[in-house]
C-alpha positions in Angstrom: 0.0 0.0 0.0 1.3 3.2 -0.8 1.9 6.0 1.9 0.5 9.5 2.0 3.4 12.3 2.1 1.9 12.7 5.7 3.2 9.4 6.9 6.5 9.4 4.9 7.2 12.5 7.0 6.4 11.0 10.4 8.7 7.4 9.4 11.5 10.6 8.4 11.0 12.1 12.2 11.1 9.2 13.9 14.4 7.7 12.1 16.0 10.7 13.1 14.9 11.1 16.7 16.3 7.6 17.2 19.5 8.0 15.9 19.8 11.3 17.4 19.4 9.5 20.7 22.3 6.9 19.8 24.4 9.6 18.8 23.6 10.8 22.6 24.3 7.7 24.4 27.7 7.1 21.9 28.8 10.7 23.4 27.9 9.8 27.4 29.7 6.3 27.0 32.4 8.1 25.4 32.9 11.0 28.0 32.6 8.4 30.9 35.3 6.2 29.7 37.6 9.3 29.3 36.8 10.2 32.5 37.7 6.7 33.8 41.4 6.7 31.9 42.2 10.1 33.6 41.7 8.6 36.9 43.9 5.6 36.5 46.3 8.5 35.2 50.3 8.5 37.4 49.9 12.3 39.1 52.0 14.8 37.3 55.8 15.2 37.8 55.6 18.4 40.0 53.7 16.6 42.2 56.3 13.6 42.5 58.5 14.2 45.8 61.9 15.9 45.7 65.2 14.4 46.7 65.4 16.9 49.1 62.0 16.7 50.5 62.5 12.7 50.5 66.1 13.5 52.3 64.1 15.0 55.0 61.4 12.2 55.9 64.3 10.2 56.1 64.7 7.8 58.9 66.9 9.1 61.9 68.7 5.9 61.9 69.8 6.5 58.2 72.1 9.4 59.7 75.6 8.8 60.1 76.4 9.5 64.3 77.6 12.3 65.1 81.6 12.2 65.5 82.3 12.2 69.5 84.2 15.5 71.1 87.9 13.8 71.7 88.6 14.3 75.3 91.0 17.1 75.7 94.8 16.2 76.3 96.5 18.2 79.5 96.9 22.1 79.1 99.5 23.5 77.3 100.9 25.3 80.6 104.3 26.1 82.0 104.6 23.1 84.4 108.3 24.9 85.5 106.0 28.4 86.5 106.0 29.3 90.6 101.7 28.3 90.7 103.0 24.8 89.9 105.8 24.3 92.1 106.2 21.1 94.1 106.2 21.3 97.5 106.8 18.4 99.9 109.6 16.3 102.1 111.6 16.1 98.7 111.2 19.2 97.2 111.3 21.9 100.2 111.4 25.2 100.1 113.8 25.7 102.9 114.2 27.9 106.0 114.5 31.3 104.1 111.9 31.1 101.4 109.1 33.7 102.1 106.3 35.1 99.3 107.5 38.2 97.2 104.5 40.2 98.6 101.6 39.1 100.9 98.1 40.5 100.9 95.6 39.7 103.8 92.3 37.5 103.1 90.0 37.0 106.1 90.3 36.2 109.0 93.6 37.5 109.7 95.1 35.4 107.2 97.5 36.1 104.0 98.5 34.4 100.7 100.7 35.3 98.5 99.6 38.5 96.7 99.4 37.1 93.1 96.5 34.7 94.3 94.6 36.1 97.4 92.2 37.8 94.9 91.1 34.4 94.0 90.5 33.2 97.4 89.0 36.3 98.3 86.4 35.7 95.2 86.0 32.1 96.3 85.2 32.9 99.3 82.8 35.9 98.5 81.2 33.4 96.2 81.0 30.5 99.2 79.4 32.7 101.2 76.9 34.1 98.6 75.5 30.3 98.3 74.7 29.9 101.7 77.4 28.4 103.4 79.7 29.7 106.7 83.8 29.9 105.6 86.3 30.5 108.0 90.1 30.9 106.8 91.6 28.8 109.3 95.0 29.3 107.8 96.9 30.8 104.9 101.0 31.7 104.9 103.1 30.5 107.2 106.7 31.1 108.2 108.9 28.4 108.8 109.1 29.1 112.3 105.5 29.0 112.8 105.5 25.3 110.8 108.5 24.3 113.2 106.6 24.6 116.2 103.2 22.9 114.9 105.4 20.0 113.7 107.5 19.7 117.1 104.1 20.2 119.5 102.4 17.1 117.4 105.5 14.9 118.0 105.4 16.2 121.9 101.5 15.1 122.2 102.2 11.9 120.7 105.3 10.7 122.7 103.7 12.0 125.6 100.6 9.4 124.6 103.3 6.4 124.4 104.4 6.6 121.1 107.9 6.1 120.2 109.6 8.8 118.4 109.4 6.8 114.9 105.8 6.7 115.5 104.9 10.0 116.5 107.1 11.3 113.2 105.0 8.8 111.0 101.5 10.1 112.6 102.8 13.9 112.3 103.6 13.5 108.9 100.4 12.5 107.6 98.8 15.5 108.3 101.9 18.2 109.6 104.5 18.9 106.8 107.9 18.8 107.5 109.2 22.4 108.5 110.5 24.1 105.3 108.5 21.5 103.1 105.0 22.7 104.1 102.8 24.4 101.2 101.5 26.8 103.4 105.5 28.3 103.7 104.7 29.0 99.8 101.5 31.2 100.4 99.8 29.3 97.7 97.6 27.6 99.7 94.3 28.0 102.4 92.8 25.8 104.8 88.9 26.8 104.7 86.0 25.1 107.4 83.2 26.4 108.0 83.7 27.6 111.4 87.2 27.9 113.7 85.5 24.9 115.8 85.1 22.2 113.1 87.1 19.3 113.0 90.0 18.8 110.5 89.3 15.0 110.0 89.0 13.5 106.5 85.4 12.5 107.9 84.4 16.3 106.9 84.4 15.5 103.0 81.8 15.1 100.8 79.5 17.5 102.3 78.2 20.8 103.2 81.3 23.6 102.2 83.8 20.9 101.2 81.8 19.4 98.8 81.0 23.2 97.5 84.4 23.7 97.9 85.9 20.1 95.6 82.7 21.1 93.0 83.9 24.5 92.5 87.6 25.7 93.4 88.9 24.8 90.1 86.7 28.1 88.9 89.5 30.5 91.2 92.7 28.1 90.1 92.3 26.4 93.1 92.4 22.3 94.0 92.0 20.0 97.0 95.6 19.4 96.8 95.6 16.1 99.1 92.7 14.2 97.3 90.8 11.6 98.8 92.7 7.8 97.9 95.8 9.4 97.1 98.0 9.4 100.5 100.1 6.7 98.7 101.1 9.2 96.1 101.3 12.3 98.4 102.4 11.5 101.5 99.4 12.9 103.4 95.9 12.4 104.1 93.0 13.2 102.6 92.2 17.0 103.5 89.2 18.2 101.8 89.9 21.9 103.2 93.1 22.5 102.3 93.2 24.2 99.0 96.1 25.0 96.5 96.6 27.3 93.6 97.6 25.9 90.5 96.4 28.0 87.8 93.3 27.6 86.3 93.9 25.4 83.5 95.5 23.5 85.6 93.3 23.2 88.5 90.2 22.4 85.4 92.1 19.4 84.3 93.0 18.4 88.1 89.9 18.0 89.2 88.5 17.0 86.2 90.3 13.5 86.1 91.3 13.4 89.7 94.7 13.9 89.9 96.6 15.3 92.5 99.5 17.2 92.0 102.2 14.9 91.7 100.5 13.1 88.8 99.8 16.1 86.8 103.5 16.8 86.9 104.3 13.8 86.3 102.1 13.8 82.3 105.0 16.4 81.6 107.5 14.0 83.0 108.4 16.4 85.4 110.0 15.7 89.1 
């Protein structure tokens, strides 16, 4: 049967509409599978870390150690100079010796006028942390160190002691006359009050432990160091303090050496 130009028309519309509908769904399927590549896309270079940010999320353990400080060797320091001078039974200073110039401290006391600003800042310094000093002694002359020495030996013979053994008692904590630091005017006894008791029991506490954490600061050192009678002849005295210089006196007390064993790293006698 033929068609009228009215239906050939409608067929034409419809043929159209339909594939203008395909053409539709072609582009949405299109579109959407674009949109699904870019996804799966790597992100773009500037976003990619850089060695140095990557450097710096590194683990800590990925770090080489740091190279130790070496420990410092002894002080380049005139070991021959008068602040240094050995002073015992073998190395005396003899009856005539005396200080070029003495200054007083406290308490009636001197040193030797090159250090006595020291011990007066030392002292000063004691005092401004809380704690009670009394100079119990400073110079000495030889005469004065004579009769200390000769009174011990009297008390001790006098007690029953034989000569030999009042000498060997004295000597631990009396120098010699003419071998005594305190001849030099280099060195101060320093307790807390004129009453306290000059026993080695005294250590470790209260001024004398200020006193062994802190003279090193004035060029100062506990010159007869606890565990080192052996070496020095005499007890330990945790008041009696000796000038040294302050380099010196830092590397003393640092690795607890008296005196004689400091010298002795510059194979001095």
């Amino acid at each position: 049967m033929s068609q009228t130009p009215s239906q050939k028309n409608t067929r034409s519309r419809g043929s159209g509409g339909r594939l203008l509908i395909l053409l539709l769904v072609l582009a949405a399927v299109l579109w959407a599978l674009s949109r699904g590549l870019k996804d799966h896309e790597a992100p773009p270079a500037e976003a990619e870390a850089s060695p140095t940010a990557a450097a710096a999320v590194a683990p800590a353990a990925t770090q080489p150690p740091p190279t130790p400080e070496p420990t410092p060797g002894p002080p380049a320091v005139d070991v021959t100079s008068w602040q240094l001078r050995l002073i015992d039974y073998d190395h005396p200073l003899g009856e005539d010796f005396a200080p070029p110039e003495l200054t007083q401290v406290a308490d009636g006391q001197s040193m030797d006028s090159r250090v006595a600003p020291a011990m007066s800042a030392l002292i000063a310094d004691a005092k401004a942390a809380g704690y009670s000093v009394y100079f119990c002694s400073g110079y000495r002359d030889y005469d004065t160190q004579y009769a200390i020495y000769w009174n011990h030996i009297y008390e001790y013979t006098t007690q029953g002691m034989s000569e030999a053994e009042a000498h060997a008692k004295t000597r631990l904590a009396v120098n010699w006359p003419g071998s005594s630091e305190h001849q030099s005017g280099l060195c101060a006894d320093i307790l807390e009050s004129w009453d306290q008791e000059m026993e080695p029991w005294i250590g470790g506490s209260g001024l004398m432990l200020w006193l062994e954490e802190n003279c090193a600061r004035y060029g100062f050192v506990v010159r007869y160091p606890d565990g080192k009678t052996d070496i020095t002849g005499v007890e330990y005295e945790p008041w009696h303090l000796r000038y040294v210089g302050q380099e010196a006196a830092a590397y003393m007390m640092e690795h607890g050496l008296c005196l004689e064993e400091f010298l002795d790293l510059y194979q001095v006698g």
